[in-house]
C-alpha positions in Angstrom: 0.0 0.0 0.0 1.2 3.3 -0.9 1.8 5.5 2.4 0.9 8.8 0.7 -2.4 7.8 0.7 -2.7 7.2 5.0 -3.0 10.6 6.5 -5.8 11.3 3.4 -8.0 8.1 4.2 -7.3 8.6 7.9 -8.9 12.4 7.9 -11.8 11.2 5.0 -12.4 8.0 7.9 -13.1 10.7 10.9 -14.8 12.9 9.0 -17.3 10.3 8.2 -17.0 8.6 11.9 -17.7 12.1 12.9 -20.9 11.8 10.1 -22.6 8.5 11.1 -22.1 10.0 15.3 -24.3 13.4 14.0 -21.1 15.3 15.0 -20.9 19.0 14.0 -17.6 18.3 12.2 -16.8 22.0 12.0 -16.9 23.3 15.2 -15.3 20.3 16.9 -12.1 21.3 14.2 -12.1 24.7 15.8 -12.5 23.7 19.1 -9.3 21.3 18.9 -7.5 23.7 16.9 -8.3 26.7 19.6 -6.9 23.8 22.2 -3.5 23.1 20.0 -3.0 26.4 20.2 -3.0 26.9 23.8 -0.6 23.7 24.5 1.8 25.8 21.7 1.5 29.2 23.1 2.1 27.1 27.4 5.1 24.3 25.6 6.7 26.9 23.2 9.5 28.9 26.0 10.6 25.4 27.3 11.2 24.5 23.4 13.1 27.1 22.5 15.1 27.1 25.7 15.5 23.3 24.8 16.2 24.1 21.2 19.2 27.1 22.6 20.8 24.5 25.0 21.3 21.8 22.4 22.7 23.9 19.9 25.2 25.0 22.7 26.0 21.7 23.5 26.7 21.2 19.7 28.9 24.2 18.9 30.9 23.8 22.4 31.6 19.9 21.3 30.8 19.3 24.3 27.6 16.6 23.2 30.9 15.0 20.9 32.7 14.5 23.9 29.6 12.5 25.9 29.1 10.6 22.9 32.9 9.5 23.2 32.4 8.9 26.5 29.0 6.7 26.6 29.5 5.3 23.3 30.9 2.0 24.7 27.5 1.7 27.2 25.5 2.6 24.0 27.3 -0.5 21.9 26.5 -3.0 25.0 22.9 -2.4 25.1 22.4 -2.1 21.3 21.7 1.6 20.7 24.0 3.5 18.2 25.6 5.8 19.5 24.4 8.6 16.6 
């Protein structure tokens, strides 16, 4: 099955779900969208300060150093260490 078709049959199956449960499609979108907003506008300082200090960590070569460090740990469990 081609994957470019999923996320259009997923959004044509809840719209009609949302049909055959007499759901006023519309307004539930702009109630969940209002909502995303919100979590964006309370999540979106900690992301960027997230965002900032792994940058830093990158430029300093100080994450390169870590990796180094736990790389042998990572190789016994079975995670690379990319």
């Amino acid at each position: 099955m081609d994957l470019s078709i999923v996320v259009p049959l997923t959004l044509a199956g809840a719209g009609l779900f949302g049909l055959c449960r007499k759901t006023d499609i519309y307004t539930a979108l702009c109630t969940g969208s209002g909502e995303g907003v919100k979590v964006l506008l309370r999540i979106f300082p900690a992301l960027v300060a997230l965002l900032t200090a792994v940058h830093m960590l990158r430029a300093s070569g100080l994450l390169d150093q870590l990796v180094s460090v736990f790389s042998p740990l990572f190789h016994m469990v079975g995670i690379r260490p990319e």
